[in-house]
Structure formats: C-alpha cells, structure tokens
C-alpha positions as CSV (number, residue, x, y, z in Angstrom):
1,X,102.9,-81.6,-55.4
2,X,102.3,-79.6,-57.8
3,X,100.0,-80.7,-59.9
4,X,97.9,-78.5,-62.0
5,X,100.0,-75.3,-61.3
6,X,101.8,-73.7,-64.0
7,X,105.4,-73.3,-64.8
8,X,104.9,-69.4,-63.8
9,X,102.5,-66.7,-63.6
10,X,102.3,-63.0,-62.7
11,X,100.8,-61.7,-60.3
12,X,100.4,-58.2,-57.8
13,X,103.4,-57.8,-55.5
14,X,101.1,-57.1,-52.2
15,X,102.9,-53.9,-50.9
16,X,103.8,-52.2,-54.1
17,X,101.3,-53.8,-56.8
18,X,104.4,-53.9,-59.4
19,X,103.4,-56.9,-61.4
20,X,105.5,-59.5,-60.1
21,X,106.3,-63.0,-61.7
22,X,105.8,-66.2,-59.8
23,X,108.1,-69.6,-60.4
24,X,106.6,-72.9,-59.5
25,X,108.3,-74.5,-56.6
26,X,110.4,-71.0,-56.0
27,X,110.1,-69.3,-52.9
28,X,109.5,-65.6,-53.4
29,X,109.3,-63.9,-56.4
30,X,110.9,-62.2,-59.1
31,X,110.7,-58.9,-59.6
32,X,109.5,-57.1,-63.5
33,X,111.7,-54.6,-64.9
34,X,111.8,-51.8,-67.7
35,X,108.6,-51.1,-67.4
36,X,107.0,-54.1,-67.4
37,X,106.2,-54.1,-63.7
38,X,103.2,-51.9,-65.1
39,X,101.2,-54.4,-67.0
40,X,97.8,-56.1,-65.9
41,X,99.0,-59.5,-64.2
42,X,95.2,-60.4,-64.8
43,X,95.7,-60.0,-68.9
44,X,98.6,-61.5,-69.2
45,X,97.6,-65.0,-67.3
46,X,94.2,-64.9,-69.3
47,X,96.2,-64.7,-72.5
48,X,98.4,-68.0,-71.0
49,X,95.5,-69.3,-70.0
50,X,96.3,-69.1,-66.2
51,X,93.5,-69.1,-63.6
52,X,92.9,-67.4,-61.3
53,X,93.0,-70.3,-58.7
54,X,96.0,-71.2,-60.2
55,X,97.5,-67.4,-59.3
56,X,96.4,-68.2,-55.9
57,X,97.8,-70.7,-55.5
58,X,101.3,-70.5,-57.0
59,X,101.4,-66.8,-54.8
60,X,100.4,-69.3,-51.9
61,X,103.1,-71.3,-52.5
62,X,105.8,-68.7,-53.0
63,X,105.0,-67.6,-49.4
64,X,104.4,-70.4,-47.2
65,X,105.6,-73.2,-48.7
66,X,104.5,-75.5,-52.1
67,X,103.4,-78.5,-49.3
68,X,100.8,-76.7,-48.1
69,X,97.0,-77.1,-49.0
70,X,96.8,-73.0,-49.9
71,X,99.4,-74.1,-53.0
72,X,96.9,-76.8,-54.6
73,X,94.8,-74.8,-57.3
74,X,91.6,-76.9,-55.9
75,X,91.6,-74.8,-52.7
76,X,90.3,-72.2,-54.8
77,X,86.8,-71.0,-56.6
78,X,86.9,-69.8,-60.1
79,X,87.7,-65.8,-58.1
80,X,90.8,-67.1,-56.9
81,X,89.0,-67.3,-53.4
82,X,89.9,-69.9,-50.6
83,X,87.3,-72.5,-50.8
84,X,86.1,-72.8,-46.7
85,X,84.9,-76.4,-45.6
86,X,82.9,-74.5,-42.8
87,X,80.3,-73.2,-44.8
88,X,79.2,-71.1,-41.9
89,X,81.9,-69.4,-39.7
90,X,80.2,-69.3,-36.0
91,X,82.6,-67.3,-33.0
92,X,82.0,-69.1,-30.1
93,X,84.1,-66.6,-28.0
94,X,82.5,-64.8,-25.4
C-alpha cells in the first residue's frame, strides 16, 4: 500500500500555504512551527530527493485515505499531475 511513498514530505497546507509536513499512512497533517512553516516545501523534498508525484500522492493520502489510487505515486506525471486514462475528456451533457 504504500509502496514507493516516502516516510514523510512537506508540502503547502491548501488554505494557508504554511509549509506543512506529511506522515505516510497518517491522516492529516502536521503543522511547522518557529518559523519554519516559511520554507519552500519544493526545496526541501528536492534536497530528500522527494518527487513531486510522491508529494501528491502522500497529500492524497493524508486526505482521502492511503487505499485509494490518488495515494499511489504512479497516478502521477513527473509535475505532480493526475495522470487521466481518458486522454480526451468529452461532456456529453446537454
């Protein structure tokens, strides 16, 4: 289950964008203190050598669940961008 994901990353709290640090297999998220909640999530998970599909997925996970497909790293392009099996997105809806 959670294969390929590491043992924590950081990454934007979406209301706020403090810098926020994610657990694998944790719901939610802890939150940065002293001044840390300031720093570039992006830097610090290139200098761990965290992906960005990895950050999408572990943020994934912290939200809905680590069984779903959004918390498998492979879901995701090298962006951190959900990988759509429909190519092409057509509304039917009239």
């Amino acid at each position: 289950m959670f294969e390929g994901l590491p043992e924590l990353c950081y990454s934007k709290e979406p209301l706020s964008g403090k810098t926020i640090i994610l657990q694998r297999g944790q719901e939610g998220y802890n939150n940065l203190e002293n001044g840390y909640e300031q720093l570039n999530p992006d830097e610090m998970n290139e200098k761990l050598g965290i992906t960005k599909a990895q950050v999408a997925a572990m943020l994934t996970g912290s939200m809905f669940g680590w069984h779903v497909p959004g918390a498998n790293p492979e879901s995701y392009d090298e962006n951190g961008n959900f990988k759509s099996k429909n190519k092409k997105c057509k509304n039917k809806r009239k």
